[in-house]
C-alpha positions as CSV (number, residue, x, y, z in Angstrom):
1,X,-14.6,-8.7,21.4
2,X,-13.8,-12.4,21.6
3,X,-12.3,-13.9,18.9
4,X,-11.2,-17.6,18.4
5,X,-10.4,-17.4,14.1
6,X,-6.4,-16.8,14.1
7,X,-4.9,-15.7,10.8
8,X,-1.7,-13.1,10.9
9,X,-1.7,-13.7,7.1
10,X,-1.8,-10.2,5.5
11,X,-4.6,-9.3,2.7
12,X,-2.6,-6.2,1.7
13,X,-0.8,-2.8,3.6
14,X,-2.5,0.6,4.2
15,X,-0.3,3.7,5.4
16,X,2.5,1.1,6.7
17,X,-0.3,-1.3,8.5
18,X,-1.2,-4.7,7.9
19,X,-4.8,-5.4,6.9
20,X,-5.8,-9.2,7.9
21,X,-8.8,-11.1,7.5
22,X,-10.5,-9.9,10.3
23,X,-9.4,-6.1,9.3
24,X,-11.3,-7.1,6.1
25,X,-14.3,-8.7,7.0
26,X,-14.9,-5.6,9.7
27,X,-14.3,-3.1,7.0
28,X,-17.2,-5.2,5.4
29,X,-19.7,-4.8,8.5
30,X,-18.9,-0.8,8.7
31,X,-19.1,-1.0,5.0
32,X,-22.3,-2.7,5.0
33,X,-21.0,-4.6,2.7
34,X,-21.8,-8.2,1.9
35,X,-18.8,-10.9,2.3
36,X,-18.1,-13.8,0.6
37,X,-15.9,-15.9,2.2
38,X,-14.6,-18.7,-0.2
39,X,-12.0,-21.5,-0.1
40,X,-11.4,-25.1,1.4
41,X,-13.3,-27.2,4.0
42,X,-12.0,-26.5,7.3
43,X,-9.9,-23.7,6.2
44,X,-11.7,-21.3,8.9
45,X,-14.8,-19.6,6.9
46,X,-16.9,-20.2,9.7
47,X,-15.2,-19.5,12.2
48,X,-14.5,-16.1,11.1
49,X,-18.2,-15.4,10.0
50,X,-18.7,-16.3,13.1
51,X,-16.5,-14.1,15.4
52,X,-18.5,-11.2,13.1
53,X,-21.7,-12.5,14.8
54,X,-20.5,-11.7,18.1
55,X,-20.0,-8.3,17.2
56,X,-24.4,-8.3,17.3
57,X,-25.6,-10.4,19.7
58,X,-29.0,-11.8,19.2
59,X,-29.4,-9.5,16.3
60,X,-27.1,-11.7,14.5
61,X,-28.4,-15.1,12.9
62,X,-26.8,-18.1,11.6
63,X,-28.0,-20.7,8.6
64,X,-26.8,-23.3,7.6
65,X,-27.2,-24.3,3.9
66,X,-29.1,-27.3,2.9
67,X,-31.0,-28.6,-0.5
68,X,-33.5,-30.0,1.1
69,X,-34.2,-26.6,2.7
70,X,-37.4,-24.7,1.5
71,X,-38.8,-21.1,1.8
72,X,-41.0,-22.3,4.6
73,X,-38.2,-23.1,6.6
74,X,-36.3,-20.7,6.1
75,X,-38.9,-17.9,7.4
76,X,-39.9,-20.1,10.5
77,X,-35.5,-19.9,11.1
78,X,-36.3,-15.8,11.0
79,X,-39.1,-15.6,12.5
80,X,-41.3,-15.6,9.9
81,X,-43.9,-18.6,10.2
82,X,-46.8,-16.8,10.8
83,X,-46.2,-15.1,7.1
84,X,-48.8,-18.1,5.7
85,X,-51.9,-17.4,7.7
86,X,-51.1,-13.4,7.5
87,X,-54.3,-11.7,6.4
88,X,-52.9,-8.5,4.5
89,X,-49.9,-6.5,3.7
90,X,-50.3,-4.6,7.2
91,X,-50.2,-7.8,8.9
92,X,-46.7,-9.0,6.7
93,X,-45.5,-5.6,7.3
94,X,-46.0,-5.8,11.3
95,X,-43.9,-9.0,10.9
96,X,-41.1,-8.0,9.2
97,X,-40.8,-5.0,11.2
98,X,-39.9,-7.2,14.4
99,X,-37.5,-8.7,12.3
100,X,-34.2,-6.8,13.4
101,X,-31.2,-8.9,12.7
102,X,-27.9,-7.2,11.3
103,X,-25.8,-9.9,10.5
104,X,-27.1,-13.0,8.9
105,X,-24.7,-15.5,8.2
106,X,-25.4,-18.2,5.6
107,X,-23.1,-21.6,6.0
108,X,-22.4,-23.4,2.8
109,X,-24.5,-21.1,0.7
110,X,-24.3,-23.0,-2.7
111,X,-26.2,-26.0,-1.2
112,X,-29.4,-23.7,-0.9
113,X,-31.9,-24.6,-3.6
114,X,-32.3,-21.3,-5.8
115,X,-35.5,-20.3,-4.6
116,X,-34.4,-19.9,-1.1
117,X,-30.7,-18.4,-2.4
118,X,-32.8,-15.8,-4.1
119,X,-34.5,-14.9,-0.8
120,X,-31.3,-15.1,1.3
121,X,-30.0,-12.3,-1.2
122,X,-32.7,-10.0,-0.6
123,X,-31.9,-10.7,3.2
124,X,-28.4,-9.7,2.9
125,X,-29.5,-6.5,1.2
126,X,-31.8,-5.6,3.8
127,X,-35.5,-6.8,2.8
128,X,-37.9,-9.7,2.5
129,X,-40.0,-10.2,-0.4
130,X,-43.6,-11.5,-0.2
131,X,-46.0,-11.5,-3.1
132,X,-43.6,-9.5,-5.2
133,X,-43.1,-6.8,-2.9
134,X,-40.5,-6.0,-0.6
135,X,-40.4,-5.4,2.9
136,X,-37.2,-3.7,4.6
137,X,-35.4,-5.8,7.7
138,X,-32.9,-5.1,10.3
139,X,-34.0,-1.1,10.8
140,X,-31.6,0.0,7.9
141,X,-28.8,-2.1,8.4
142,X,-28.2,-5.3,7.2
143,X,-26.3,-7.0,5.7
144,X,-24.9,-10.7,4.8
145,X,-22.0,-13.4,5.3
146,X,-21.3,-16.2,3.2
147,X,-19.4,-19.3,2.8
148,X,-18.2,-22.0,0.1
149,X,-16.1,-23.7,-1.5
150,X,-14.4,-22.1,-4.6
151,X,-15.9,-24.6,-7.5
152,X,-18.3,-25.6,-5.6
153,X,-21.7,-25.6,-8.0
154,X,-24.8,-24.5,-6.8
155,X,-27.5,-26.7,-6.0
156,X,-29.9,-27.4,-8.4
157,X,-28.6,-24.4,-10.8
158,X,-26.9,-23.9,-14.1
159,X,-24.8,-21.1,-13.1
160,X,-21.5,-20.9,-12.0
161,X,-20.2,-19.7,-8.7
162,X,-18.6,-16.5,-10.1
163,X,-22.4,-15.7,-12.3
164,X,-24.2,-16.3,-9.3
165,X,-22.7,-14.3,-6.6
166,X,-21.2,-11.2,-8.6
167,X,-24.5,-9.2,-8.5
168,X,-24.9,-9.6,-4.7
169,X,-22.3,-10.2,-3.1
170,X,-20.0,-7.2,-2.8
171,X,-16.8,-8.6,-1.6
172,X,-15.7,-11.8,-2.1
173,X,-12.2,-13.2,-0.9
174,X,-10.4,-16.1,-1.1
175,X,-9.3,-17.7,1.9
176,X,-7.4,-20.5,0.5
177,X,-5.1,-18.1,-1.2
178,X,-4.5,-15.7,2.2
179,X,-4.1,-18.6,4.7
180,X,-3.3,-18.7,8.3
181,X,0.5,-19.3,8.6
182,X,2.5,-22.2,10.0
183,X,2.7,-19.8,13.3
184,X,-1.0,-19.6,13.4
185,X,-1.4,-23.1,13.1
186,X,0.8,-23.7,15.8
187,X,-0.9,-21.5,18.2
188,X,-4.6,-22.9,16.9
189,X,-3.9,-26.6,17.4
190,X,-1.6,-26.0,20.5
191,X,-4.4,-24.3,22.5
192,X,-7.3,-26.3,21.2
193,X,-7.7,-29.7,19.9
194,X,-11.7,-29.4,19.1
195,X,-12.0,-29.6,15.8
196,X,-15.8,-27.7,15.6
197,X,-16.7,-24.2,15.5
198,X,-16.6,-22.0,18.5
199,X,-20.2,-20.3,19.1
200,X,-19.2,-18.9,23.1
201,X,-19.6,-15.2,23.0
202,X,-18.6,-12.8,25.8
203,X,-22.3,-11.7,25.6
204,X,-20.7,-7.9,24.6
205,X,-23.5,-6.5,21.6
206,X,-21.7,-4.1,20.0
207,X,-24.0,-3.3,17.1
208,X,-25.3,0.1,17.9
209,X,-21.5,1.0,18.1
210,X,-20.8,-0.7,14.5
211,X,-24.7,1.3,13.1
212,X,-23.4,4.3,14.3
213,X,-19.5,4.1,12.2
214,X,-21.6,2.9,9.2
215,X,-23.5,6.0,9.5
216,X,-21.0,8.3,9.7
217,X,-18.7,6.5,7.2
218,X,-21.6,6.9,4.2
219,X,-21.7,10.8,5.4
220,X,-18.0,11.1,4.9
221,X,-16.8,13.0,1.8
222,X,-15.1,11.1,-0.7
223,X,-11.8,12.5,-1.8
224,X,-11.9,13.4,-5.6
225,X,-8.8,11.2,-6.1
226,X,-10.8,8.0,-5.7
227,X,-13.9,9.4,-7.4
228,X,-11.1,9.9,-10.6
229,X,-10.1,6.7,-9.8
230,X,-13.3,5.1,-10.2
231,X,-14.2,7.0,-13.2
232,X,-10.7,5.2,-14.7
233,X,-11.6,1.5,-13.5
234,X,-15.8,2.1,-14.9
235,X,-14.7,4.0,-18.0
236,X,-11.1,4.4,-18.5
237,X,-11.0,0.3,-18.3
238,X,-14.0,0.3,-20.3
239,X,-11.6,1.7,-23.7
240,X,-10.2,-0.4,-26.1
241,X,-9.0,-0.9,-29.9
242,X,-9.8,-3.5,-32.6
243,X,-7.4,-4.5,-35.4
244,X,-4.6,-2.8,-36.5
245,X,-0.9,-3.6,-35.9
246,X,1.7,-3.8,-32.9
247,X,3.9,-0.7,-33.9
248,X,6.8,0.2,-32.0
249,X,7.1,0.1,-28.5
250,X,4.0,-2.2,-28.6
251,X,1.4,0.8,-29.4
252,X,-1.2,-0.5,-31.8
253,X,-1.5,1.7,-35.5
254,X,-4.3,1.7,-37.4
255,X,-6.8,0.0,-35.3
256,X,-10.3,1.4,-34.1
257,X,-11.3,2.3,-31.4
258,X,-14.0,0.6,-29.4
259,X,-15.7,0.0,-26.1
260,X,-15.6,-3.5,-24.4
261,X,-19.6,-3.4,-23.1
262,X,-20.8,-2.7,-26.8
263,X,-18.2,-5.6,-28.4
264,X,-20.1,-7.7,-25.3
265,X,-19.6,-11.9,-25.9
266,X,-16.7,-10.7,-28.3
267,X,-14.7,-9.7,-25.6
268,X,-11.9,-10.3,-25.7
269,X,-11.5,-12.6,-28.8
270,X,-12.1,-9.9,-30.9
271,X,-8.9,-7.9,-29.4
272,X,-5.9,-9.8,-31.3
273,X,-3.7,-6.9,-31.7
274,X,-3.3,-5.0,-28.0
275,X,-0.2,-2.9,-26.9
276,X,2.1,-5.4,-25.5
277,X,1.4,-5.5,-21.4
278,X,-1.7,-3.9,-21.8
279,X,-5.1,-4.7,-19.8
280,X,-7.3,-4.5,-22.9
281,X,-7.9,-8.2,-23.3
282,X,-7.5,-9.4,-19.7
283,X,-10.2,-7.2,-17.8
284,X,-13.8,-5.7,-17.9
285,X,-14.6,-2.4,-16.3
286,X,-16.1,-2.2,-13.2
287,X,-20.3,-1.7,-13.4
288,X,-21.4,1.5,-12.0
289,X,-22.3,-1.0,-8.4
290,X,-19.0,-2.6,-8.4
291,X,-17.8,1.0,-8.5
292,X,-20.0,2.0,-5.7
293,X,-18.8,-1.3,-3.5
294,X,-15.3,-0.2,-4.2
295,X,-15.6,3.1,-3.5
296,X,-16.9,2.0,-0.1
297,X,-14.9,-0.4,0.6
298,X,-12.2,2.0,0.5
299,X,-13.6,4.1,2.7
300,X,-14.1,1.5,5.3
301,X,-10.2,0.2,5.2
302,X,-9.4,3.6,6.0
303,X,-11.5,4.0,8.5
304,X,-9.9,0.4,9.4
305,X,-6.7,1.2,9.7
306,X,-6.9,4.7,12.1
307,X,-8.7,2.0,14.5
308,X,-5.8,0.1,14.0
309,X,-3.8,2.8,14.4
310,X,-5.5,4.5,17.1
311,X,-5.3,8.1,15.6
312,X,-6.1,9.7,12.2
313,X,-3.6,8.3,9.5
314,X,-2.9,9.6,6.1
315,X,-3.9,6.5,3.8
316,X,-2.8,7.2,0.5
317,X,-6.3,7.1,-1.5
318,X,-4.8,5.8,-4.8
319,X,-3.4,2.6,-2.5
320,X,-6.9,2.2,-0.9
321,X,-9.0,2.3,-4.2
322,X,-6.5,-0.3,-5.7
323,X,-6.4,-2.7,-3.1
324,X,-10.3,-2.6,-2.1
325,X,-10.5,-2.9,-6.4
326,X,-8.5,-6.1,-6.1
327,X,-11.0,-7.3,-3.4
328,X,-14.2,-6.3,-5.2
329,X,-13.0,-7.4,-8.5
330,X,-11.0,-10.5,-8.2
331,X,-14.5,-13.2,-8.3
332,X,-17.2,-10.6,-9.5
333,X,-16.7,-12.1,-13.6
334,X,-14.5,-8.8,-14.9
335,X,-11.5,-10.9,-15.6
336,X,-10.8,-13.0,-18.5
337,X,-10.6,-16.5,-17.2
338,X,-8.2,-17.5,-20.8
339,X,-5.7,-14.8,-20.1
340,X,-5.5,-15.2,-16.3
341,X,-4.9,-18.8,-16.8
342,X,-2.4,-18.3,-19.7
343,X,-0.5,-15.3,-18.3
344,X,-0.9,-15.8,-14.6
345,X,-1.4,-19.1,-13.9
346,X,-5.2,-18.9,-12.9
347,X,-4.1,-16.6,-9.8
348,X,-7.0,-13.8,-10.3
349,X,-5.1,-11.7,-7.6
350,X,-2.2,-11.4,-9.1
351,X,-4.1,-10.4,-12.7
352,X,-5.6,-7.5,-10.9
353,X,-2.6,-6.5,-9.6
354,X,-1.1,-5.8,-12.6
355,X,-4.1,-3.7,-13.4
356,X,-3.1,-1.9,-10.7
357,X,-0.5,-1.6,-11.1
358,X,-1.2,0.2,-14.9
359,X,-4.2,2.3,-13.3
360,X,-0.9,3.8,-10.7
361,X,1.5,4.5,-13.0
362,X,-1.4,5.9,-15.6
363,X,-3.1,8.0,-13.1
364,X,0.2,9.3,-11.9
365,X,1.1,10.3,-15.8
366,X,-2.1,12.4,-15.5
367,X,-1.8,13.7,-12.1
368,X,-1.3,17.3,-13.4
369,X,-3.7,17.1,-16.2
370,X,-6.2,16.1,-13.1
371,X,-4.9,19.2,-11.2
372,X,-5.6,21.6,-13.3
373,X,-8.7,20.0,-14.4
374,X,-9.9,20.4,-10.8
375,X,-8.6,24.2,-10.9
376,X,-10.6,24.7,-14.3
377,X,-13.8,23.6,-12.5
378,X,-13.5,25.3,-9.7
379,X,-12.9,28.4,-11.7
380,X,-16.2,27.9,-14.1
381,X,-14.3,28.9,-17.2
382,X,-13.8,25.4,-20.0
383,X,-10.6,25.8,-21.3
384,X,-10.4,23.2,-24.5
385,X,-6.4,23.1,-23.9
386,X,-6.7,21.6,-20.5
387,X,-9.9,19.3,-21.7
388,X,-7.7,17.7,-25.0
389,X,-4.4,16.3,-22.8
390,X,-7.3,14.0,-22.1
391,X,-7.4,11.2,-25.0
392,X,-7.3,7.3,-25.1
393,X,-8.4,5.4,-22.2
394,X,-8.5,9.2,-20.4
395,X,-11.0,10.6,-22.8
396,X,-14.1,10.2,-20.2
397,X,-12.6,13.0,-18.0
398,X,-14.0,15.3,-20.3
399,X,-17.0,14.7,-20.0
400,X,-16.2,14.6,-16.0
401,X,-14.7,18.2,-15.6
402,X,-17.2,20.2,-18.8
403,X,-20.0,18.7,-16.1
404,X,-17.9,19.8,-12.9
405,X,-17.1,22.9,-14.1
406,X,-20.6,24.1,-15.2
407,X,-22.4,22.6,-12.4
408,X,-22.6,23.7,-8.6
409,X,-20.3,21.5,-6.8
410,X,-16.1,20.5,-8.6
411,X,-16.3,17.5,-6.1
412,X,-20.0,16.2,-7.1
413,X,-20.9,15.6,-3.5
């Protein structure tokens, strides 16, 4: 597949192999999972979104985003005109069955009035809606690409870029912050001075090859580490204490103990006293979709790197939960924008790698406890000794192995 976007830059390292931007924004396509690409004009968004398109063919579509774009133009760009003088919903429903693009890619996004944002959304989630009801696009898979500038505001809109996006858009990377290096720009400007964005194809349509990996990726079993894993970063992340004092060793006495979604807009004012290097007052926990993006997202790396590779590779699953975390987390509103900028100087990477960092060295103090957890359920018989080394920010694996171990499957698969 032809592709003209250069960047050697690395995003992170599975198994001992570098994951780019391209790696990234493929793992989103077998992911099915929608992209954000964010960062400075001319820093290569589109060029990128648009080596993705060639992986489709004609069943790939490109917008660019406009305010003085409406809904009606938008459907006449998919196809769509005919919507107005359609008599019934038999009639929409023929038309948005012919509708069988994959990939659409939406330039400049926050330019787009919201009315025609909010229908681009349902398009990168695979459906059109007309008259309040929805109609499913693309044959079961598609999906979306966007671009913009970081601080760019949308058009005609209140919200901020991070409230906006972080309910449908999946992944969302900063391309600013993972630029091309000075090599890369030497072999860019050296073989082409044309400063606009390639749009030549080889003509190869790859999609039924990209369907068919998706398809097999969402039947392949999870391993229980990163289904622990996510349990930590939606519940584990979700504990925290109020009051109290700093004791020794930075371990908070006296305070009580609380849940970050119930303390809502309080969070995380109302946390004054947290162990020192804790996580309490700098991020949210994941929502049960976030979870769900990361968990595939993680999949898809893996399934990344043995193409890289070439063979099947043993990616550590801890590593690939964290990093596709850092990815799915980083501009989706769980941070606190006050501590990033006071402890971290506003780099929202960086923040979430020290929550990583925690989640590795925590889940490795449980590792055991997990273990035998797993060997409880498997073995039907509760055993309160194994089910109370679970307390604090571990308490929700409990709940986790009582449920394993009385229901049918220990993996919940």
């Amino acid at each position: 597949m032809k592709q003209t976007y250069k960047n050697s830059t690395p995003l992170m390292q599975l198994a001992g192999y570098p994951v780019g931007m391209h790696d990234m924004a493929r793992a989103c396509l077998l992911g099915r999972l929608n992209l954000g690409l964010w960062g400075d004009t001319g820093s290569g968004k589109t060029q990128l979104a648009r080596d993705m398109m060639a992986h489709f063919g004609d069943k790939a579509t490109f917008i660019l985003g406009r305010n003085d774009m409406d809904t009606r133009e938008l459907f006449q760009q998919i196809n769509l005109e005919k919507l107005r003088t359609a008599k019934s919903s038999a009639d929409v429903k023929e038309l948005t069955d012919k509708i069988d693009y994959h990939l659409i890619v939406v330039d400049e996004l926050p330019n787009c009035v919201p009315a025609v944002r909010a229908q681009l959304f349902n398009l990168f989630d695979g459906f059109v809606e007309i008259n309040g009801r929805a109609y499913p696009i693309g044959k079961g898979y598609s999906m979306g690409i966007a671009t913009g500038n970081i601080g760019q505001k949308f058009t005609e809109s209140s919200n901020d870029l991070g409230r906006a996006l972080k309910d449908r858009m999946h992944v969302i990377v900063d391309t600013d912050y993972f630029a091309p290096s000075a090599s890369d720009a030497l072999e860019i400007l050296a073989g082409d001075t044309n400063p606009r964005v390639n749009f030549d194809t080889d003509g190869t349509d790859s999609s039924e090859d990209i369907i068919k990996r998706h398809n097999t990726l969402v039947q392949k079993e999870i391993p229980f580490e990163k289904l622990v894993l996510a349990g930590y970063l939606t519940h584990g992340l979700d504990y925290c204490m109020i009051g109290g004092k700093a004791g020794a060793k930075g371990a908070v006495q006296g305070g009580t103990v609380s849940s970050k979604r119930k303390l809502k807009d309080s969070w995380p004012a109302v946390i004054t006293n947290h162990a020192q290097g804790s996580d309490e007052a700098l991020v949210f926990p994941l929502s049960t979709r976030a979870a769900k993006s990361t968990l595939r997202l993680s999949q898809a790396l893996d399934s990344v790197v043995e193409e890289k590779a070439g063979k099947n590779v043993e990616v550590d699953p801890i590593e690939s939960m964290l990093n596709a975390y850092k990815f799915v987390g980083a501009y989706s509103g769980i941070l606190s924008e006050a501590a990033v900028d006071a402890v971290y100087s506003g780099d929202k990477y960086k923040a979430l790698e020290a929550v990583a960092q925690l989640a590795r060295t925590q889940y490795a103090q449980q590792e055991v406890n997990i273990r035998d957890g797993l060997d409880m359920a498997l073995s039907k018989k509760l055993d309160e000794k194994i089910l109370n080394r679970f307390t604090g920010r571990w308490g929700f694996m409990k709940d986790v192995l009582v449920h394993l171990t009385q229901g049918d499957n220990p993996h919940g698969n």
